[in-house]
mmCIF file of the C-alpha atoms, coordinates in Angstrom:
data_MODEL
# 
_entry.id   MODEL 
# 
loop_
_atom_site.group_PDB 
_atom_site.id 
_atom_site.type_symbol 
_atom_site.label_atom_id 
_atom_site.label_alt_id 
_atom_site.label_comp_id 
_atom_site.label_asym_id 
_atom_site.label_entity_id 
_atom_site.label_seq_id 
_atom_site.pdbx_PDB_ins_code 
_atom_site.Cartn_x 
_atom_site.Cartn_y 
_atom_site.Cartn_z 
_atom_site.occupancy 
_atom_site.B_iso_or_equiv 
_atom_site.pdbx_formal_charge 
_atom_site.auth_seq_id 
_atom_site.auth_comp_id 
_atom_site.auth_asym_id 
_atom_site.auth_atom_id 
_atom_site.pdbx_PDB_model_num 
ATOM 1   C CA . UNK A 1 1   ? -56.113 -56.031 55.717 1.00 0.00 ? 1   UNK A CA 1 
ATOM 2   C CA . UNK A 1 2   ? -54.469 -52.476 55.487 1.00 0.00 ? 2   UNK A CA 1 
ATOM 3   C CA . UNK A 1 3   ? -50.766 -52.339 53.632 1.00 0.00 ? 3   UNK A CA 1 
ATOM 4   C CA . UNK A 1 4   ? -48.606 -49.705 55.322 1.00 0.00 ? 4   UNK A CA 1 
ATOM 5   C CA . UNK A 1 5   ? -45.376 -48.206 53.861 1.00 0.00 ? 5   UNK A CA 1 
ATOM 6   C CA . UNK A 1 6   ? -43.392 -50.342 57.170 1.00 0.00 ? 6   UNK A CA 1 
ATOM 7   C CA . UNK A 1 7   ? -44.738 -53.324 55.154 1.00 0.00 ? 7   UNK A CA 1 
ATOM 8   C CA . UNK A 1 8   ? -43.847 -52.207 51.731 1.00 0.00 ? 8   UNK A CA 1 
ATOM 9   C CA . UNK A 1 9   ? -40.110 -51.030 53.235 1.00 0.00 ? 9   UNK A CA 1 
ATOM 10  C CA . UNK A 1 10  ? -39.942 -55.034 54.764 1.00 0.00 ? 10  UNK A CA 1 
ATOM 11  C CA . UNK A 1 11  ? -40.872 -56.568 51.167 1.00 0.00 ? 11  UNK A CA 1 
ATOM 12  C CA . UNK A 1 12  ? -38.370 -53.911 49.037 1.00 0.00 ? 12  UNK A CA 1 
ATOM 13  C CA . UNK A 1 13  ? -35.497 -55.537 51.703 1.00 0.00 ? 13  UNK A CA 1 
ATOM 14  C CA . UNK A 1 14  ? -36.347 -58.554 51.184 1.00 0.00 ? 14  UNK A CA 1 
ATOM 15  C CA . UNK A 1 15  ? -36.865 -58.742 47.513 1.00 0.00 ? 15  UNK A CA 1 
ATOM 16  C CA . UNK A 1 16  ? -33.832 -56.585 47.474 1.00 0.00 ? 16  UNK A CA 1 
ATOM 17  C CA . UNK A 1 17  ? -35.584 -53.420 46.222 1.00 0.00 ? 17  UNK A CA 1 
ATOM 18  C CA . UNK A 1 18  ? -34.438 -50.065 46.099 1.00 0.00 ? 18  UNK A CA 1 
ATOM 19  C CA . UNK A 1 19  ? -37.982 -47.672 46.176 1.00 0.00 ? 19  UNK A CA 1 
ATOM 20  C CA . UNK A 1 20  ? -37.763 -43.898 47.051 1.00 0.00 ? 20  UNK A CA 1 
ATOM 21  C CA . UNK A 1 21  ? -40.458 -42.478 49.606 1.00 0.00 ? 21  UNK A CA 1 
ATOM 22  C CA . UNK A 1 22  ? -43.064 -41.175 46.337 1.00 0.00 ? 22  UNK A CA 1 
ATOM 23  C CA . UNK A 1 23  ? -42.636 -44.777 44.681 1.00 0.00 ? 23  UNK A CA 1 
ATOM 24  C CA . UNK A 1 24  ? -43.388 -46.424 48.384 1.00 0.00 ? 24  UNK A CA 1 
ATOM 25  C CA . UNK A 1 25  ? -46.403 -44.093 48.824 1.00 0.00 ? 25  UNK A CA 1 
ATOM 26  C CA . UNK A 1 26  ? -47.560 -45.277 45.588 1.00 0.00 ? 26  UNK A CA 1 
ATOM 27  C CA . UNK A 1 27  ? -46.837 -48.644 45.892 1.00 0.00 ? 27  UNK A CA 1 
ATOM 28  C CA . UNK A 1 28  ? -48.301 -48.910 49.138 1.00 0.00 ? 28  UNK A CA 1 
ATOM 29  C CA . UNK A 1 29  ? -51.086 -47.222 47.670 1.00 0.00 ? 29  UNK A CA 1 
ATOM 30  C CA . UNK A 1 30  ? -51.611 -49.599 44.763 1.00 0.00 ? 30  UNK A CA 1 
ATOM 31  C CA . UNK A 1 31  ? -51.746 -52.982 47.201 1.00 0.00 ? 31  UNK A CA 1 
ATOM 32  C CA . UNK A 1 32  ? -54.438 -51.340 49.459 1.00 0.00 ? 32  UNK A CA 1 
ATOM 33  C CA . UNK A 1 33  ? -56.598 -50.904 46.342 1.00 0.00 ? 33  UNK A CA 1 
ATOM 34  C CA . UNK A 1 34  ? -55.929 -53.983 45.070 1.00 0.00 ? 34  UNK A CA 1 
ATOM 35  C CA . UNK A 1 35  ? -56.669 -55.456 48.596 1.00 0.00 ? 35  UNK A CA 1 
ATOM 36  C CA . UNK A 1 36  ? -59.966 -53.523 48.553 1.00 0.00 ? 36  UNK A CA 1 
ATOM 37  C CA . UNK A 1 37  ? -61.117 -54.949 45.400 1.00 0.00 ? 37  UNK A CA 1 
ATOM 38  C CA . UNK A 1 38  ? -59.876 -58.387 46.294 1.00 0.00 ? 38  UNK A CA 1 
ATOM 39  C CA . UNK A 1 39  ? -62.510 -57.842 49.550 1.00 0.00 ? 39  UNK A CA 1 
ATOM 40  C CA . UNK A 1 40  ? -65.492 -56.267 47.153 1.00 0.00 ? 40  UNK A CA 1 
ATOM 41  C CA . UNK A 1 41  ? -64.865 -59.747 45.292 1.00 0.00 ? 41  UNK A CA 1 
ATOM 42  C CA . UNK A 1 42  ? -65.117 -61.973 47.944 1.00 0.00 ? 42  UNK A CA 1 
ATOM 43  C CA . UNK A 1 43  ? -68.890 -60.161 49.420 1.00 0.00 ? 43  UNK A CA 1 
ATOM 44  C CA . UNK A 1 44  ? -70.325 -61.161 46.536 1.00 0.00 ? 44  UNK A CA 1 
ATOM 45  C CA . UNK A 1 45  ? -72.617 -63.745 46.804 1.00 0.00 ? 45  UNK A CA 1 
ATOM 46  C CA . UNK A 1 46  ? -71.475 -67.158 44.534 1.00 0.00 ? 46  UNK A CA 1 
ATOM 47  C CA . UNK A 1 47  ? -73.801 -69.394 45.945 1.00 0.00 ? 47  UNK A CA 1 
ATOM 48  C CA . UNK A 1 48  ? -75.630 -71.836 44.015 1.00 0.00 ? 48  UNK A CA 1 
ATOM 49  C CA . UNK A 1 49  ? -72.862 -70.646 40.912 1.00 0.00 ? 49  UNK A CA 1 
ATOM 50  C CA . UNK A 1 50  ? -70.974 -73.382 39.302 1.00 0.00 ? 50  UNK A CA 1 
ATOM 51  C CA . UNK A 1 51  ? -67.554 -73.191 38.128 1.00 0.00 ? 51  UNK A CA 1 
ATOM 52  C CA . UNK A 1 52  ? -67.470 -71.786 34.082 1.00 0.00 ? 52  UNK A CA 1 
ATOM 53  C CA . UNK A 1 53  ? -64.524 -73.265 31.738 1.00 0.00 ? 53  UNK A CA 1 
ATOM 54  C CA . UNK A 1 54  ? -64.836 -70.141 29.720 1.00 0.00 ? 54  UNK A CA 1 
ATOM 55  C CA . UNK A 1 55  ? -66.402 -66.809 31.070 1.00 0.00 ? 55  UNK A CA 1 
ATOM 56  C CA . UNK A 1 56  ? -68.833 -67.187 27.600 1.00 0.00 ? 56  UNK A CA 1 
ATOM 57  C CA . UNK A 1 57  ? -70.657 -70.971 29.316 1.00 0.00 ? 57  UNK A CA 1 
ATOM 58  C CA . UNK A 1 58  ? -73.272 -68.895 30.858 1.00 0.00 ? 58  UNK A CA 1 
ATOM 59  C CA . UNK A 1 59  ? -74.557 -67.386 27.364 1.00 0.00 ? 59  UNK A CA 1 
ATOM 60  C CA . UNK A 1 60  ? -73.819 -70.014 25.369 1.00 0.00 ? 60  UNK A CA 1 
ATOM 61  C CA . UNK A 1 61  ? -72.399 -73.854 24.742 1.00 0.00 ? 61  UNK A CA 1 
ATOM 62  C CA . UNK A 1 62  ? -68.783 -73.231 24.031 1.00 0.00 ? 62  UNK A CA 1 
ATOM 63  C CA . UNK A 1 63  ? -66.765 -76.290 22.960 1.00 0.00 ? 63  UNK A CA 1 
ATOM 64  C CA . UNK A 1 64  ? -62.641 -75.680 23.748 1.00 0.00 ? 64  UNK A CA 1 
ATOM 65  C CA . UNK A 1 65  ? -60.863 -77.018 20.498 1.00 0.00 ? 65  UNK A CA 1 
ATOM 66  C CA . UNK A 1 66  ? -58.062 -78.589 21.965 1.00 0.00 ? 66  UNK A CA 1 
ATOM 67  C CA . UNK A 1 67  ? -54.930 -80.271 20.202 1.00 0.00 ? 67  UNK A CA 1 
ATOM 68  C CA . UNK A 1 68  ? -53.771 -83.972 21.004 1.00 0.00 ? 68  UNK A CA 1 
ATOM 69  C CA . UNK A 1 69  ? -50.813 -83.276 23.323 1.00 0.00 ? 69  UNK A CA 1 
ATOM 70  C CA . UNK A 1 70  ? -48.031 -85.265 21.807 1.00 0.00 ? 70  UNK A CA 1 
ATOM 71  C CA . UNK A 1 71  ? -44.875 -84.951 20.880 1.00 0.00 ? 71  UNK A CA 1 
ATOM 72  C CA . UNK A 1 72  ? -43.650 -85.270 17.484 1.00 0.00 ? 72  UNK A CA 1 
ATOM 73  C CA . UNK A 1 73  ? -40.461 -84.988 15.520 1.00 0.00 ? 73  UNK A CA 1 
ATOM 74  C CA . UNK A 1 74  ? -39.194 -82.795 13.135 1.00 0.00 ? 74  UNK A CA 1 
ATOM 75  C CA . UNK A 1 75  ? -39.649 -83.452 9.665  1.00 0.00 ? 75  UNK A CA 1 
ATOM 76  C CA . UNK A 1 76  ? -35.576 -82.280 8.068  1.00 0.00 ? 76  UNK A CA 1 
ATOM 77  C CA . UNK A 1 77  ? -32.365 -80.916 10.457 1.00 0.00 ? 77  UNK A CA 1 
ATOM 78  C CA . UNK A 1 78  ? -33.074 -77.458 8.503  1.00 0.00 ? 78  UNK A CA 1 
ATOM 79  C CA . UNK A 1 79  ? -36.643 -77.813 10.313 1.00 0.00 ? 79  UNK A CA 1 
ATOM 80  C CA . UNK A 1 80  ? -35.375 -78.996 13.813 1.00 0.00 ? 80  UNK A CA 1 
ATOM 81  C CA . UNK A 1 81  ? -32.365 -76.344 13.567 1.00 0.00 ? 81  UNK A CA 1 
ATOM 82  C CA . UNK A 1 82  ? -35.285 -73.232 12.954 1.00 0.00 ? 82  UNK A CA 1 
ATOM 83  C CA . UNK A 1 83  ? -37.190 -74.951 16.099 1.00 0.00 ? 83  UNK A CA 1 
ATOM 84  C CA . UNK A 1 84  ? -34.114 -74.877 18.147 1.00 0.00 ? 84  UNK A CA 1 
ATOM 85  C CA . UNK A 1 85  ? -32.969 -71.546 17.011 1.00 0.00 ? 85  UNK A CA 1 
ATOM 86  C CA . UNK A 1 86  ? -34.634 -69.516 20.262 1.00 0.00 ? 86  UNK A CA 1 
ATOM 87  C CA . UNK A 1 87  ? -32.953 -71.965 22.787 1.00 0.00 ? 87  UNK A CA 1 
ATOM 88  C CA . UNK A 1 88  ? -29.797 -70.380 24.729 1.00 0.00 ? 88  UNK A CA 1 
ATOM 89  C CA . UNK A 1 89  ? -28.057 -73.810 24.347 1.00 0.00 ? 89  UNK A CA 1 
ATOM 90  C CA . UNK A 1 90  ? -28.753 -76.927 22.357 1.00 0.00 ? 90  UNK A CA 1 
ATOM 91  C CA . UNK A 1 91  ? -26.513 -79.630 21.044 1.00 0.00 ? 91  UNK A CA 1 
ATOM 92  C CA . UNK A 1 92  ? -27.935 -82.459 18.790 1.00 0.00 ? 92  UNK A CA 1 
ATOM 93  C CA . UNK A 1 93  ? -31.453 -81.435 18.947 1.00 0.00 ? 93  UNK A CA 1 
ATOM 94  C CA . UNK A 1 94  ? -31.718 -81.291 22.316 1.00 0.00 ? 94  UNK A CA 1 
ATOM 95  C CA . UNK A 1 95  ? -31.951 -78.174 25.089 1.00 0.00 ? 95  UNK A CA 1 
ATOM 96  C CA . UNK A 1 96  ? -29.004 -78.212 27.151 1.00 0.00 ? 96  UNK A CA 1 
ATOM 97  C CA . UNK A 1 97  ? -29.847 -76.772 30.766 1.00 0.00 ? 97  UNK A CA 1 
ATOM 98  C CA . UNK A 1 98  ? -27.760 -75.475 33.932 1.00 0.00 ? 98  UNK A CA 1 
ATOM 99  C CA . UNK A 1 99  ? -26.774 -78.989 36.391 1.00 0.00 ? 99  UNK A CA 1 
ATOM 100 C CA . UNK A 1 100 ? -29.112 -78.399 39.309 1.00 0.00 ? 100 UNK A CA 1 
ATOM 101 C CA . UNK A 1 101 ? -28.427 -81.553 41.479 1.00 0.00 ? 101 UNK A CA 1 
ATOM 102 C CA . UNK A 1 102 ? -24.897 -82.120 42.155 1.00 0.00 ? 102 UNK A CA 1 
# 
């Protein structure tokens, strides 16, 4: 599938873009390589390949150390106050988010 600069000038408008002519041409550019690549990828021949968790399973037995998911409160305020430093609002230990149902 070829990308031509019509198709880069339709996705700029939509996504409300402003590109000049050089950045199109590059841009336009860009996509067709990655396009290309995307095609070399897909040629290749997978079958009889199974799925790998970790692109090291095929030299060797890799075992994924994984932490029990679960959720677990803060030991002082001063502790829960650092973890809730990096939130743009919070009240009472908690994340306070924009209403999106109405």
């Amino acid at each position: 599938m070829a990308i031509t600069e019509q198709d880069i000038t339709r996705l700029t408008q939509l996504a409300s873009l402003e590109l000049n002519s050089a950045e199109i041409k590059r841009t336009t550019d860009e996509l067709s390589g990655i396009l290309t690549l995307i095609d070399t990828i897909k040629a290749a021949n997978t079958e009889g390949a199974s799925p790998m968790s970790h692109p090291l399973c095929g030299k060797q037995t890799v075992s994924l150390r994984l932490r029990p998911d679960e959720a677990k409160a803060a030991a002082t305020a001063e502790q829960r106050d650092q973890l809730m430093s990096n939130a743009p609002a919070s009240s009472e230990g908690l994340f306070l988010v924009p209403t999106v149902i109405e």
